[in-house]
C-alpha positions, 0 to 999 in steps of 0.5 A: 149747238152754235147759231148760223144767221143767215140774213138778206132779202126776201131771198133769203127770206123764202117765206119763211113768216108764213110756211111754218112747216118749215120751221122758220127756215123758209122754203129756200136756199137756207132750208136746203143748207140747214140740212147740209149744216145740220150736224155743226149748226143750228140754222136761223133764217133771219131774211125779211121780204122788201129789206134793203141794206139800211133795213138789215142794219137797222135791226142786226141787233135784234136779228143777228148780234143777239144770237150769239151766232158763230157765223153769218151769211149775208146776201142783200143789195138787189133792193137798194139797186131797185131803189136806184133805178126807181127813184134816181137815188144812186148807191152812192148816194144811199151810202151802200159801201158805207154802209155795207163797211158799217156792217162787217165792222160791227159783225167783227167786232162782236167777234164772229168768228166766221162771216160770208158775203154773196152778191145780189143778181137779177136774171135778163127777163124781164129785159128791163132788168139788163137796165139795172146791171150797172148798178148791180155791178156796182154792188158786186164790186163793192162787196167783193172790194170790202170781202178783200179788205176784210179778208172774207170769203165771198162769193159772186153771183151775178155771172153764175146765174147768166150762165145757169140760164142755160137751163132756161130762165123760167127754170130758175126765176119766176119774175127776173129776181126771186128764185124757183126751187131749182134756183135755190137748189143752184144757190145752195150748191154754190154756197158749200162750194164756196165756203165749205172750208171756212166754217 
């Protein structure tokens, strides 16, 4: 069966070192899709708490191109924002759209066929994280500029995500920026939306 990486954050990530109940899935929006894409794919969650995009990319080898996968999914970025406004480093100068280039080149030219790009998000509580939404604007917009460029689908979630507060901000994030099951549930239900003619 052909190999689907998704790769990211500890959003992505979901636990996935320490429940092994689930299989190396995590407890997240991958383990709800790996059900979902069951009959096509194997799912391999490869997301790892704390990583910024260097980090990904420092390890794509390891943790992605040596799979042989048909398709990726990425959704990384929150942290390189974190890093922006808790050191004064901007993305620009972490080189993100650089490096964020760097790693679609190297996904298409190791020939996969198939490669989906999300946007990072926080949510409005605490509030000090509406500190951080220009620079996650940023990110989005670098991402969907490089998604046009290389003609892949993506899919943006920061205004998603404010308008799932509707349902209550503890209902979807315990801490402003990781998700509660309901929060992966949204966020697997927007990805097959979003990419389910593309694979």
């Amino acid at each position: 069966m052909k190999n689907f990486v998704f790769l990211g954050d500890s959003i992505t990530d979901a636990g996935r070192l320490w429940l092994p109940e689930y299989n190396g899935l995590g407890n997240g929006y991958v383990k709800i899709l790996s059900e979902k894409l069951s009959d096509k794919f194997s799912v391999i969650n490869k997301g790892h708490g704390s990583f910024t995009l260097p980090f990904l990319l420092r390890n794509l080898t390891t943790d992605c191109l040596s799979l042989s996968p048909a398709a990726v999914s990425i959704l990384i970025g929150i942290n390189d924002v974190g890093v922006a406004k808790n050191t004064g480093k901007s993305l620009r100068a972490q080189e993100f759209a650089s490096n964020y280039d760097t790693l679609i080149r190297r996904l298409l030219e190791a020939s996969i066929p198939s490669v989906f790009l999300m946007s990072p998000f926080l949510f409005s509580r605490p509030q000090e994280y509406l500190n951080w939404l220009p620079e996650l604007r940023e990110a989005e917009h670098t991402i969907e500029t490089l998604a046009r460029q290389y003609q892949l689908p993506f899919l943006p979630l920061q205004d998603r995500m404010q308008e799932a507060e509707k349902y209550g901000t503890d209902a979807l994030t315990p801490d402003g920026i990781h998700l509660t099951a309901f929060g992966h549930e949204l966020l697997a239900k927007w990805w097959l939306e979003a990419f389910a003619d593309f694979y």
